[in-house]
CHARMM internal coordinates of N, CA and C (Angstrom, degrees):
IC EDIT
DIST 1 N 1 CA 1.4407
DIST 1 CA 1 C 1.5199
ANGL 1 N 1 CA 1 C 108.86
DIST 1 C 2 N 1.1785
ANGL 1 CA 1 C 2 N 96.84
DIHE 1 N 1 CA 1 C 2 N 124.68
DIST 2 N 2 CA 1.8761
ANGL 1 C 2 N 2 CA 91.46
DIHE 1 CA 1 C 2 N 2 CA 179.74
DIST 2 CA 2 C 2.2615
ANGL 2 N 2 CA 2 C 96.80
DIHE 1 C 2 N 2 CA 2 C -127.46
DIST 2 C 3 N 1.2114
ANGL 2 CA 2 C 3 N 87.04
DIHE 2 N 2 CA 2 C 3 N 172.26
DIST 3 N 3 CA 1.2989
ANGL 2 C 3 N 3 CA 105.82
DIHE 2 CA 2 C 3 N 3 CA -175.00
DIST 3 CA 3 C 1.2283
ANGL 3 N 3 CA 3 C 102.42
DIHE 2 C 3 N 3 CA 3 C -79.03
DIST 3 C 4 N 1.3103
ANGL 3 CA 3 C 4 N 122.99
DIHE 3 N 3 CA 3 C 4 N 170.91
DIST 4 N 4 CA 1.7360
ANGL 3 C 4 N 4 CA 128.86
DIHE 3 CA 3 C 4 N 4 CA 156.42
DIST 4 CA 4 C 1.2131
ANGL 4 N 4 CA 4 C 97.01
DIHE 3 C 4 N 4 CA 4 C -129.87
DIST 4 C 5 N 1.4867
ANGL 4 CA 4 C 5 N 105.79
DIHE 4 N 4 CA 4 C 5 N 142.76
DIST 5 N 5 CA 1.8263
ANGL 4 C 5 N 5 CA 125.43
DIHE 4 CA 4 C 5 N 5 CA 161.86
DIST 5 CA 5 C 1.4014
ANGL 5 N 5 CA 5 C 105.80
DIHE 4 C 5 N 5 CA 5 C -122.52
DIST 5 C 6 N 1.2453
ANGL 5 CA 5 C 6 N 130.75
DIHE 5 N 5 CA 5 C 6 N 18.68
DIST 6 N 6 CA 1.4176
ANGL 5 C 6 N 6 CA 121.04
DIHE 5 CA 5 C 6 N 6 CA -159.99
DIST 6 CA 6 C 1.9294
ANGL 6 N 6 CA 6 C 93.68
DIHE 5 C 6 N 6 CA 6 C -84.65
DIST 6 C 7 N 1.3786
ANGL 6 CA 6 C 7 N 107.45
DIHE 6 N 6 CA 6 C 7 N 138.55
DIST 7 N 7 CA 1.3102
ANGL 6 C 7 N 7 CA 118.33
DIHE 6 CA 6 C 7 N 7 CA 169.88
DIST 7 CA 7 C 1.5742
ANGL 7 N 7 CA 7 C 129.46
DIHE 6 C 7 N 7 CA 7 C -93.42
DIST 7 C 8 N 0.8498
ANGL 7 CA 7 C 8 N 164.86
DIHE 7 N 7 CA 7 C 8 N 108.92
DIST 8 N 8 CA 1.6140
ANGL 7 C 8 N 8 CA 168.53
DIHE 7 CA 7 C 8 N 8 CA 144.48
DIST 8 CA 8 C 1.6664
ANGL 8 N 8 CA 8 C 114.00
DIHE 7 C 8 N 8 CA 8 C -44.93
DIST 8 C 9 N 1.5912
ANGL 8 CA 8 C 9 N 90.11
DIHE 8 N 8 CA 8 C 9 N 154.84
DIST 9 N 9 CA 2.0702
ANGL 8 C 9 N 9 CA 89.74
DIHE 8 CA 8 C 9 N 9 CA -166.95
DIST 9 CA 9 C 1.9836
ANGL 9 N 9 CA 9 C 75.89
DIHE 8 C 9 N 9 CA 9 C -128.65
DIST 9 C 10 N 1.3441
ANGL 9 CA 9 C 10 N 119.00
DIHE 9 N 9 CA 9 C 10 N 105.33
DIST 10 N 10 CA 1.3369
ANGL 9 C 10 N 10 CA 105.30
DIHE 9 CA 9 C 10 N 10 CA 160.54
DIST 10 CA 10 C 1.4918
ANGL 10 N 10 CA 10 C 130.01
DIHE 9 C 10 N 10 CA 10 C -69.84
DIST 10 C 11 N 1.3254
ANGL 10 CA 10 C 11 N 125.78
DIHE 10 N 10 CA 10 C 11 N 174.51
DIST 11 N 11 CA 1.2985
ANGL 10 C 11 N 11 CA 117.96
DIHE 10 CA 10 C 11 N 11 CA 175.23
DIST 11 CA 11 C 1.7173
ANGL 11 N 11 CA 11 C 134.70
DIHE 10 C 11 N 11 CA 11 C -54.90
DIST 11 C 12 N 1.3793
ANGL 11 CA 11 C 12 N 103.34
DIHE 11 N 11 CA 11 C 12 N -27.20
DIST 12 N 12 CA 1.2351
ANGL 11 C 12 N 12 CA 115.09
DIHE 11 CA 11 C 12 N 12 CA 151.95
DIST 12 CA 12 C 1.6897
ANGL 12 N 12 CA 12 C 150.76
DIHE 11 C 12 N 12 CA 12 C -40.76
DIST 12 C 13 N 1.9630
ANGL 12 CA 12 C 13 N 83.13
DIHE 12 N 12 CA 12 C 13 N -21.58
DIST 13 N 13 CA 1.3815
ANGL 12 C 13 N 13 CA 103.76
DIHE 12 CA 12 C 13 N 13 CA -146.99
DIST 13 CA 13 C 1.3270
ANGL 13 N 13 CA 13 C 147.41
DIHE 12 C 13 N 13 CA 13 C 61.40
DIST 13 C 14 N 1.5215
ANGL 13 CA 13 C 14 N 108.24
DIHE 13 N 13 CA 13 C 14 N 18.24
DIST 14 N 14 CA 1.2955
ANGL 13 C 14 N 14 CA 109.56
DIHE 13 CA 13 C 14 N 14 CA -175.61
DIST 14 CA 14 C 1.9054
ANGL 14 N 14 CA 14 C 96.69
DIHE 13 C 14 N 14 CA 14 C -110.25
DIST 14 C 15 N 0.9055
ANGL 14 CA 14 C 15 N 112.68
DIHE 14 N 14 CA 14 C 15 N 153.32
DIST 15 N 15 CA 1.5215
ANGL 14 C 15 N 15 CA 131.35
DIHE 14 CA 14 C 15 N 15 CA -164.82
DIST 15 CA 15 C 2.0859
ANGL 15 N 15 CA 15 C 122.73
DIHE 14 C 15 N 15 CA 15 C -105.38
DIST 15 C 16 N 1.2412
ANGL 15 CA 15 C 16 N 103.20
DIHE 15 N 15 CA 15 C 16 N 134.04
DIST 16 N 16 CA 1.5399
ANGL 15 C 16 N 16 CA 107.81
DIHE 15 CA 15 C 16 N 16 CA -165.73
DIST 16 CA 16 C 1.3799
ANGL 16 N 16 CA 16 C 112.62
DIHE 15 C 16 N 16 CA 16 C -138.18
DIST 16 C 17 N 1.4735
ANGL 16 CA 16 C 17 N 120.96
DIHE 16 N 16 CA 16 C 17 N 143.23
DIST 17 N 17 CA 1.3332
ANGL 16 C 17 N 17 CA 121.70
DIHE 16 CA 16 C 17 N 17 CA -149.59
DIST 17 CA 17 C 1.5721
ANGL 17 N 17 CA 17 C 93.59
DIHE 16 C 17 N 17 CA 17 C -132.65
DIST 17 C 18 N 1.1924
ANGL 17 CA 17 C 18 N 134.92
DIHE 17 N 17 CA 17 C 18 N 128.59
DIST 18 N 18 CA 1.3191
ANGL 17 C 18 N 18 CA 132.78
DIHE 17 CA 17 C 18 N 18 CA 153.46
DIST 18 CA 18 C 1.3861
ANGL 18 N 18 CA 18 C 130.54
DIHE 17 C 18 N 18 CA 18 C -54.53
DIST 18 C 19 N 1.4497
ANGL 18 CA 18 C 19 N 116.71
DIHE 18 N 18 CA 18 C 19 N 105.09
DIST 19 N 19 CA 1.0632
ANGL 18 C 19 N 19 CA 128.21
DIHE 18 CA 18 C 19 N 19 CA -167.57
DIST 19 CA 19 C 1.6794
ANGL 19 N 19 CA 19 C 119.15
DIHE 18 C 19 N 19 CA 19 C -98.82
DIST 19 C 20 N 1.4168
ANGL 19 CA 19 C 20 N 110.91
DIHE 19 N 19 CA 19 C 20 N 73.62
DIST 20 N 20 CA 1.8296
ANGL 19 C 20 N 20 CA 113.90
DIHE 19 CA 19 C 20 N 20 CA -178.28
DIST 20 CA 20 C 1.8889
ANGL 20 N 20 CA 20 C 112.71
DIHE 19 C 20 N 20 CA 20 C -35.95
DIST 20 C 21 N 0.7998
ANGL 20 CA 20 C 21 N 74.18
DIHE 20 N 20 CA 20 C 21 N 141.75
DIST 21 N 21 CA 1.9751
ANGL 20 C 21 N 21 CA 68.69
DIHE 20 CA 20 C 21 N 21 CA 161.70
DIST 21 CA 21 C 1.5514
ANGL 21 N 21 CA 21 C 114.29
DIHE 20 C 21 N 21 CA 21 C -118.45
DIST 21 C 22 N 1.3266
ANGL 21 CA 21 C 22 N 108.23
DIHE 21 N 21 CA 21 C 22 N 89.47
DIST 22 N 22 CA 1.3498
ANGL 21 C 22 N 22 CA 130.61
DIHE 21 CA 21 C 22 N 22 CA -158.66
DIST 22 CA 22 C 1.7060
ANGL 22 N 22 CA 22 C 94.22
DIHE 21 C 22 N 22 CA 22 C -42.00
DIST 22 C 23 N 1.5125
ANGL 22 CA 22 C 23 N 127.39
DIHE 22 N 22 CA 22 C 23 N -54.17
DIST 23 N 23 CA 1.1178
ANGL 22 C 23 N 23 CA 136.38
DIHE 22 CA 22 C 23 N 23 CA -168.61
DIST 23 CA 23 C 1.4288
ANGL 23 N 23 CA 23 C 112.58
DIHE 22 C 23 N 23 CA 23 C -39.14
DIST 23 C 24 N 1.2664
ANGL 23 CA 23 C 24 N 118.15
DIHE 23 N 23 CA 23 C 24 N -45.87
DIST 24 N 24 CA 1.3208
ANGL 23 C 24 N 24 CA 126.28
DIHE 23 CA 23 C 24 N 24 CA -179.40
DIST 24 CA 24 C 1.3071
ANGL 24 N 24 CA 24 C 121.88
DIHE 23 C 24 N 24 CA 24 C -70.62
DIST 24 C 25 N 1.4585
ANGL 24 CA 24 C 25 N 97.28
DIHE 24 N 24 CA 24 C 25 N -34.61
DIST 25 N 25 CA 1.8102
ANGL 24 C 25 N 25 CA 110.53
DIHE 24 CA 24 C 25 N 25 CA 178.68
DIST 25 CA 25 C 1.3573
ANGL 25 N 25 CA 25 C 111.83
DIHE 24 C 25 N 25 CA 25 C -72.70
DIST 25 C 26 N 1.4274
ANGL 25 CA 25 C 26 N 117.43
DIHE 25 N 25 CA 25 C 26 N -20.38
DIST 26 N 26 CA 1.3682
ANGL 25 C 26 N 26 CA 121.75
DIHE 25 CA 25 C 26 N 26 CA -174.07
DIST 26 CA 26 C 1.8767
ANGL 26 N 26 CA 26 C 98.38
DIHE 25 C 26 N 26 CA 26 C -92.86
DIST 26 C 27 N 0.9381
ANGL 26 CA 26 C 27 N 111.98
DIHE 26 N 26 CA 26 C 27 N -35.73
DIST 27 N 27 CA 1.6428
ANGL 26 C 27 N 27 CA 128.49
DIHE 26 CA 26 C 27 N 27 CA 178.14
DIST 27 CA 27 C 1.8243
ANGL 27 N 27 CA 27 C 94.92
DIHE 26 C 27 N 27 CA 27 C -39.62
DIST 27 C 28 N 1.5744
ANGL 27 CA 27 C 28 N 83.50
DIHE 27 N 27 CA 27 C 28 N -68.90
DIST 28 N 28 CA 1.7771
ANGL 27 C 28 N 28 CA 99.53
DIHE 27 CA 27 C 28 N 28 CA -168.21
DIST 28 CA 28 C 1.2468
ANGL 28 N 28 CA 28 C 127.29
DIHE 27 C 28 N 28 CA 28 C -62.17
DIST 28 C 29 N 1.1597
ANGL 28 CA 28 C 29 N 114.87
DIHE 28 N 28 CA 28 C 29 N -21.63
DIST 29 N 29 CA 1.7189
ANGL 28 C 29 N 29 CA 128.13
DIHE 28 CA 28 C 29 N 29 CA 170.62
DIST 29 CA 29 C 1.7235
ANGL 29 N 29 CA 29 C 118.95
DIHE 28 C 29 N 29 CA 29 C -95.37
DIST 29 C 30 N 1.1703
ANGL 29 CA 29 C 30 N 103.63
DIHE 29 N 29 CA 29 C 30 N -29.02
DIST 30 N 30 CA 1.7140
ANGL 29 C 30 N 30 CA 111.09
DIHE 29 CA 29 C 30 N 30 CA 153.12
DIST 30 CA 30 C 1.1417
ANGL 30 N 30 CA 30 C 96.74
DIHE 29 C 30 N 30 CA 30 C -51.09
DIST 30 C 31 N 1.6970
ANGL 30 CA 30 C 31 N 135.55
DIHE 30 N 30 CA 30 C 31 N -76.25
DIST 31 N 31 CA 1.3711
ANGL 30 C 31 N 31 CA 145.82
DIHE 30 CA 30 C 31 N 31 CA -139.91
DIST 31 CA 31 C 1.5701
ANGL 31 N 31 CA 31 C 96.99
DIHE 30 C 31 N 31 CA 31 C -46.08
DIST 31 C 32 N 1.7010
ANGL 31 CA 31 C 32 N 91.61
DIHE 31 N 31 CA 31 C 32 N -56.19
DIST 32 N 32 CA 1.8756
ANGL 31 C 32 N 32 CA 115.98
DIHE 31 CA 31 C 32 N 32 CA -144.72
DIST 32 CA 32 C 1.9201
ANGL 32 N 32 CA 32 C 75.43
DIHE 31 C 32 N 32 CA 32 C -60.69
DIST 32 C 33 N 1.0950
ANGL 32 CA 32 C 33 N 121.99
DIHE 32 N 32 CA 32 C 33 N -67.31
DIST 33 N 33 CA 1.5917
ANGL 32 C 33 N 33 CA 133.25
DIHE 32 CA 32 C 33 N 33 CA -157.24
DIST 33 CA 33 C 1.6940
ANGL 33 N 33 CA 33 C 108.47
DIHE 32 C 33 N 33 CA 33 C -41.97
DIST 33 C 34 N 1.5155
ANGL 33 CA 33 C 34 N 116.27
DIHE 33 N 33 CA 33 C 34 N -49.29
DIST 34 N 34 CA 1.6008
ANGL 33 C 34 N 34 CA 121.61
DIHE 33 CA 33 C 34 N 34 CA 173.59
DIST 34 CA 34 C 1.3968
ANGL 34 N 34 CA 34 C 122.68
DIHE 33 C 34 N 34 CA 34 C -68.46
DIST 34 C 35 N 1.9890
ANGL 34 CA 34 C 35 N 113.88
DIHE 34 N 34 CA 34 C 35 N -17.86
DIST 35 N 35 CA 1.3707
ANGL 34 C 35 N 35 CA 105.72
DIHE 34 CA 34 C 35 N 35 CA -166.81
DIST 35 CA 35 C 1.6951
ANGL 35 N 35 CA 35 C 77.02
DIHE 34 C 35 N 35 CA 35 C -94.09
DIST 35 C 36 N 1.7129
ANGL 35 CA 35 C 36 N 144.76
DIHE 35 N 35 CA 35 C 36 N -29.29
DIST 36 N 36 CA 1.2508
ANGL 35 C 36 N 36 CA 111.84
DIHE 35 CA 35 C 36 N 36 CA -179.14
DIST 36 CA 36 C 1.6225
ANGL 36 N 36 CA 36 C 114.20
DIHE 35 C 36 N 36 CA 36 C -76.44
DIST 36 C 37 N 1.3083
ANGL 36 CA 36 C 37 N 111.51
DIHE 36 N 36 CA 36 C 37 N -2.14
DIST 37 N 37 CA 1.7454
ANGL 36 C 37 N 37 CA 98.41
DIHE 36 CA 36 C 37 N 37 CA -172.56
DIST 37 CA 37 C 1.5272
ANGL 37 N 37 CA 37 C 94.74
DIHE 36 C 37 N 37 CA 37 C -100.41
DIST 37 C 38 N 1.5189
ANGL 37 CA 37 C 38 N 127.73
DIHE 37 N 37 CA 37 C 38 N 9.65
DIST 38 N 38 CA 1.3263
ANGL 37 C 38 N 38 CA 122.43
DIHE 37 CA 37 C 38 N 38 CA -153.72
DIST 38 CA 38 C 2.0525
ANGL 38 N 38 CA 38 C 67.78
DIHE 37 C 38 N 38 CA 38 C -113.57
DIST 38 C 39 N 0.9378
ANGL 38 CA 38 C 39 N 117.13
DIHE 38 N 38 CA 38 C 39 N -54.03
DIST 39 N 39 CA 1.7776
ANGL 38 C 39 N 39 CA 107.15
DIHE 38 CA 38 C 39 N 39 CA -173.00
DIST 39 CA 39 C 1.3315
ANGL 39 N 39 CA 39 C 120.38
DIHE 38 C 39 N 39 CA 39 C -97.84
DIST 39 C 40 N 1.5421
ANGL 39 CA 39 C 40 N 86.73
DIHE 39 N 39 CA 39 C 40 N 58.18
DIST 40 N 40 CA 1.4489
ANGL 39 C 40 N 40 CA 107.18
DIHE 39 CA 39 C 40 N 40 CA 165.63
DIST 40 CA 40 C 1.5546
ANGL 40 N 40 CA 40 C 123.07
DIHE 39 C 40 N 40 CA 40 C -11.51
DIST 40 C 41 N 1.5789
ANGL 40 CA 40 C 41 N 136.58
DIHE 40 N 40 CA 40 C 41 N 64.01
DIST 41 N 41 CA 1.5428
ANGL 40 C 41 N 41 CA 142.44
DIHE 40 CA 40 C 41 N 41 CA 128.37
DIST 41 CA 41 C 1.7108
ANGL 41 N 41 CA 41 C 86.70
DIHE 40 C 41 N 41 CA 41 C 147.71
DIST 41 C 42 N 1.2217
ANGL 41 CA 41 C 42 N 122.18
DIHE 41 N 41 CA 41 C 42 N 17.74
DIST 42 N 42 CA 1.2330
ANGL 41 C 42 N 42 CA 111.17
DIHE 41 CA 41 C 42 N 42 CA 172.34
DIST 42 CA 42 C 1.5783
ANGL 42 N 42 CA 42 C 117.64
DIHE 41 C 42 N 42 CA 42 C -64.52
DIST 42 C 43 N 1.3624
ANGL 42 CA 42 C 43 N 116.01
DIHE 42 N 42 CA 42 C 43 N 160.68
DIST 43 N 43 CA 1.3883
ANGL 42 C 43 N 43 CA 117.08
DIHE 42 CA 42 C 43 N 43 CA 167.45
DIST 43 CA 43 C 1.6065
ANGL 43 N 43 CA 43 C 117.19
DIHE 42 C 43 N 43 CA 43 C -99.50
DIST 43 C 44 N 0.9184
ANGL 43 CA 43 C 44 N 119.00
DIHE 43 N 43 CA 43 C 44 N 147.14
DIST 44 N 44 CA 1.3842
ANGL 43 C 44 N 44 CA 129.82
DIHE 43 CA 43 C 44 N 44 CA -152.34
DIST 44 CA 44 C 1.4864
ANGL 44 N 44 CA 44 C 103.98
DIHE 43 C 44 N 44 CA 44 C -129.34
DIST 44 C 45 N 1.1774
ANGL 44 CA 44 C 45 N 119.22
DIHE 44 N 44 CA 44 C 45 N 132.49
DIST 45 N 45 CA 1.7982
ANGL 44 C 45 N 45 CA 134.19
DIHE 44 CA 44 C 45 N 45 CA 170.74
DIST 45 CA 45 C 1.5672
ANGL 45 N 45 CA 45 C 92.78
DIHE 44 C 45 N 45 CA 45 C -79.85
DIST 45 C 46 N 1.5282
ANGL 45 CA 45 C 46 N 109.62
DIHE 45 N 45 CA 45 C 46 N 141.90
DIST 46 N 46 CA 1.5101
ANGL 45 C 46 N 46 CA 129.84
DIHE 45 CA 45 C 46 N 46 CA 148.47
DIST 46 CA 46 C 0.9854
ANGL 46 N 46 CA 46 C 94.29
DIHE 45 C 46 N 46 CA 46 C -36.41
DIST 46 C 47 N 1.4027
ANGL 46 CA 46 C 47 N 110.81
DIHE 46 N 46 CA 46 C 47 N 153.77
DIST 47 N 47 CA 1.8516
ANGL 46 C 47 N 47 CA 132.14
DIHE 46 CA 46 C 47 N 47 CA -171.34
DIST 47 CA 47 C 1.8126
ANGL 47 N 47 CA 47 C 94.04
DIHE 46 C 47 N 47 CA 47 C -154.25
DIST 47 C 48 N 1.1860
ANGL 47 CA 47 C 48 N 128.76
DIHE 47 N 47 CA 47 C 48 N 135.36
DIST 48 N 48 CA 0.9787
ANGL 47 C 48 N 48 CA 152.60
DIHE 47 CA 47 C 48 N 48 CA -155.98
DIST 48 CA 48 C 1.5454
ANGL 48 N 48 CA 48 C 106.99
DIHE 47 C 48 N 48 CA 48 C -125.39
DIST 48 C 49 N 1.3569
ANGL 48 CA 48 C 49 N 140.04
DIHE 48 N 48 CA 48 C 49 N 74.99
DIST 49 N 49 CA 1.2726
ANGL 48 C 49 N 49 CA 150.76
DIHE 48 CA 48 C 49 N 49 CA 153.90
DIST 49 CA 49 C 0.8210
ANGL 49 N 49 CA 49 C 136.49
DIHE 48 C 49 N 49 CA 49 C -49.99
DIST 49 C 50 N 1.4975
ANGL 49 CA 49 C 50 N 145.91
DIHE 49 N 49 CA 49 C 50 N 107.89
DIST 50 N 50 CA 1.6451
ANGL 49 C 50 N 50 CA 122.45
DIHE 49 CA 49 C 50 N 50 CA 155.37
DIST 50 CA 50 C 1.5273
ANGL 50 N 50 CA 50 C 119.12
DIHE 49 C 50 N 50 CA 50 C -94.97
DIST 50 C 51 N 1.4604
ANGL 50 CA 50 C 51 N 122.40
DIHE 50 N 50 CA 50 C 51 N 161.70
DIST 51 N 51 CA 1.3624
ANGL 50 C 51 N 51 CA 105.78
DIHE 50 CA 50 C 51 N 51 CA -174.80
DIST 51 CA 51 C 2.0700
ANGL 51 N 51 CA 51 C 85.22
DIHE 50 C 51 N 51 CA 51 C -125.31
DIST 51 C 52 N 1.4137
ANGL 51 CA 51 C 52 N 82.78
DIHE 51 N 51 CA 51 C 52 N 155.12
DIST 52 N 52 CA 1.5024
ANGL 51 C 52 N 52 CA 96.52
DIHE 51 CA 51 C 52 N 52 CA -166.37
DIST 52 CA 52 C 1.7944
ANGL 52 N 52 CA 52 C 108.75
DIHE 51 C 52 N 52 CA 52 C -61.08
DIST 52 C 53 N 1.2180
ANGL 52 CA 52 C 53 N 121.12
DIHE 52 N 52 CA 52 C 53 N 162.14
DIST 53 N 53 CA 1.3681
ANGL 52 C 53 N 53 CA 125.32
DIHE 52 CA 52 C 53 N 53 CA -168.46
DIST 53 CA 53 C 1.4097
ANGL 53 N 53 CA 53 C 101.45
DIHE 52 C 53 N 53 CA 53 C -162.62
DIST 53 C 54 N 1.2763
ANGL 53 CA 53 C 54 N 107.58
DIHE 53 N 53 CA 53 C 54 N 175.51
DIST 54 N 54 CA 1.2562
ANGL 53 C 54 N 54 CA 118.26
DIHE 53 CA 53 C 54 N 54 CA -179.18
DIST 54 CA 54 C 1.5643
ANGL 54 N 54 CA 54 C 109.20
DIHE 53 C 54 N 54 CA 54 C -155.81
DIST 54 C 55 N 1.7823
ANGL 54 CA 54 C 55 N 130.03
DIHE 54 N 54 CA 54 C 55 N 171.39
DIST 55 N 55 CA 1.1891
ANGL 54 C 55 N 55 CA 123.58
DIHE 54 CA 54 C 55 N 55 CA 178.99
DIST 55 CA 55 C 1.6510
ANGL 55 N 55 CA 55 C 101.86
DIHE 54 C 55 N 55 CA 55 C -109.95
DIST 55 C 56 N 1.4038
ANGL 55 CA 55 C 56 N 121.33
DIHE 55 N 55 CA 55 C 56 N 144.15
DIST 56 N 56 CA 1.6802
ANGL 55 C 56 N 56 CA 124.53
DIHE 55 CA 55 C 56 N 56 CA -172.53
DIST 56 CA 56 C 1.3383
ANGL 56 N 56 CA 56 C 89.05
DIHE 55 C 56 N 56 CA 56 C -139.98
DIST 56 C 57 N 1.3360
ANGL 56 CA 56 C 57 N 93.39
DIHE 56 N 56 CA 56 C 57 N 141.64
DIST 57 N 57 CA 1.6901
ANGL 56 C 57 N 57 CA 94.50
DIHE 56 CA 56 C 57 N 57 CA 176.63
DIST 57 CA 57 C 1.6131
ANGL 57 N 57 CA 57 C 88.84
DIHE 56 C 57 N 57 CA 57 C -113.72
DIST 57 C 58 N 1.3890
ANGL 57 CA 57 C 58 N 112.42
DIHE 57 N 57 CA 57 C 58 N 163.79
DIST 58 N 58 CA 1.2124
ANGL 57 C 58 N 58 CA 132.82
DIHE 57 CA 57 C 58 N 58 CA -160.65
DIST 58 CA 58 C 1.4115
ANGL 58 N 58 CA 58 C 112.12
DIHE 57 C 58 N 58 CA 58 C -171.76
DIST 58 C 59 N 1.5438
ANGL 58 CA 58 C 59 N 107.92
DIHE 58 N 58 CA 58 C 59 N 130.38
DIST 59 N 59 CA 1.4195
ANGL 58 C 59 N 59 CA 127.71
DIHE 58 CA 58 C 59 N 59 CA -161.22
DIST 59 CA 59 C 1.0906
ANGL 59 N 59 CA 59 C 87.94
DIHE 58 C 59 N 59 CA 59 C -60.51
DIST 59 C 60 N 1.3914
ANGL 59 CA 59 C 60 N 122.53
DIHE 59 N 59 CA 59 C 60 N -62.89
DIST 60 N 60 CA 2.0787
ANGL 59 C 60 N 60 CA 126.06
DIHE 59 CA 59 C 60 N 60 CA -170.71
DIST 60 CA 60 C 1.1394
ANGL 60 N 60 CA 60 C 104.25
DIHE 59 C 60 N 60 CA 60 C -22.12
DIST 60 C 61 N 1.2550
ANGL 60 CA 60 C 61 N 116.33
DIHE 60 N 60 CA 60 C 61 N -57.67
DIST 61 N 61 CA 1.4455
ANGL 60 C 61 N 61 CA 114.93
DIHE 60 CA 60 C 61 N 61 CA -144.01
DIST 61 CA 61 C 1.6664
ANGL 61 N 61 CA 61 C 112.38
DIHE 60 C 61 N 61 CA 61 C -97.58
DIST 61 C 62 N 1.6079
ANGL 61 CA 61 C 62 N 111.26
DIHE 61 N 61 CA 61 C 62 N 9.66
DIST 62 N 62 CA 1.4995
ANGL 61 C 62 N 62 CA 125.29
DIHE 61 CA 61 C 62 N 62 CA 176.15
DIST 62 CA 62 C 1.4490
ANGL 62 N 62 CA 62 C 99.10
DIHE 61 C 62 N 62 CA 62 C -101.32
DIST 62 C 63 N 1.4189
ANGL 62 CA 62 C 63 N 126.03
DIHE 62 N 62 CA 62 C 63 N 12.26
DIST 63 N 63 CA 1.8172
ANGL 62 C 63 N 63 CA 94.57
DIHE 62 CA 62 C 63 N 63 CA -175.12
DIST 63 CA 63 C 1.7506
ANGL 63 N 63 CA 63 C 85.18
DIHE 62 C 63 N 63 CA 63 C -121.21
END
COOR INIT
IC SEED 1 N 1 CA 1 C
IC BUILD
């Protein structure tokens, strides 16, 4: 799970920043971490996560 910072310039010209919600990302990787220590030597399939986000516009990121 990785973060995003990537920013966007809409047609408007006004500007938007991806905003992770760390809380959740930390939620979800706790989770993933207890169900492998909870199945003690099992093998495990890739699991494909997203962690919740949102769009913020921000002066910074318009100039």
């Amino acid at each position: 799970m990785r973060q995003s910072g990537a920013a966007g310039l809409r047609r408007d010209g006004r500007s938007h920043t991806v905003s992770t919600d760390l809380n959740d990302l930390a939620a979800k990787a706790v989770n993933l971490l207890r169900k492998r220590i909870d199945e003690d030597g099992t093998d495990f399939k890739p699991e494909k996560l997203t962690a919740d986000f949102r769009l913020v516009r921000r002066e910074s990121t318009g100039r």
